[in-house]
N, C-alpha and C positions, 0 to 999 in steps of 0.2 A: 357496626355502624357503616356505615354509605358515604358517600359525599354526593353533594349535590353537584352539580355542572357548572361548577366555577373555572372551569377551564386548568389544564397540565402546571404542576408545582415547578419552580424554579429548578427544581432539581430531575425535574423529565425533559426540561426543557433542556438544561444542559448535558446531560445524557443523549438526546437527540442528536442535537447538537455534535456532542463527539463523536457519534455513532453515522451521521452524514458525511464530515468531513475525514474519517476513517474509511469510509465506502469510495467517497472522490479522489484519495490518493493511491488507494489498491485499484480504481480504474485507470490513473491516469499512469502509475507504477506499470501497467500491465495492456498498453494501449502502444500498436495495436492489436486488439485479440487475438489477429489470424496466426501474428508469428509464434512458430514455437518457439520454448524454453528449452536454450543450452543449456543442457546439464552438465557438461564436460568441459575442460580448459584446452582451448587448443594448443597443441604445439607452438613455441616461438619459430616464429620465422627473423630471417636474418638482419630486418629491421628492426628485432626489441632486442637484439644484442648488446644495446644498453643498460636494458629493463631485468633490474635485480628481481628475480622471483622466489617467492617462501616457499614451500614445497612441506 
């Protein structure tokens, strides 16, 4: 069976939906593009000497 062109079910609509606003936080998480990603934790220098670290 087919459907005719009644236009996206509530439920593609809110799939969309999350699937938009899931795209706008992974750009705006990752903005802006050119820098890259530290993978590494840099060393404390002697101003976090306060800053309890987990390791």
């Amino acid at each position: 069976m087919t459907r005719s062109h009644t236009g996206p079910t509530p439920e593609e609509i809110k799939e969309k939906h999350d699937l938009e606003e899931a795209l706008e936080e992974g750009l705006e998480e990752t903005f802006p593009g050119s820098d890259p990603v530290n993978v590494t934790q840099p060393a404390p220098s002697r101003g976090d000497g306060h800053v309890k670290r987990s390791d």
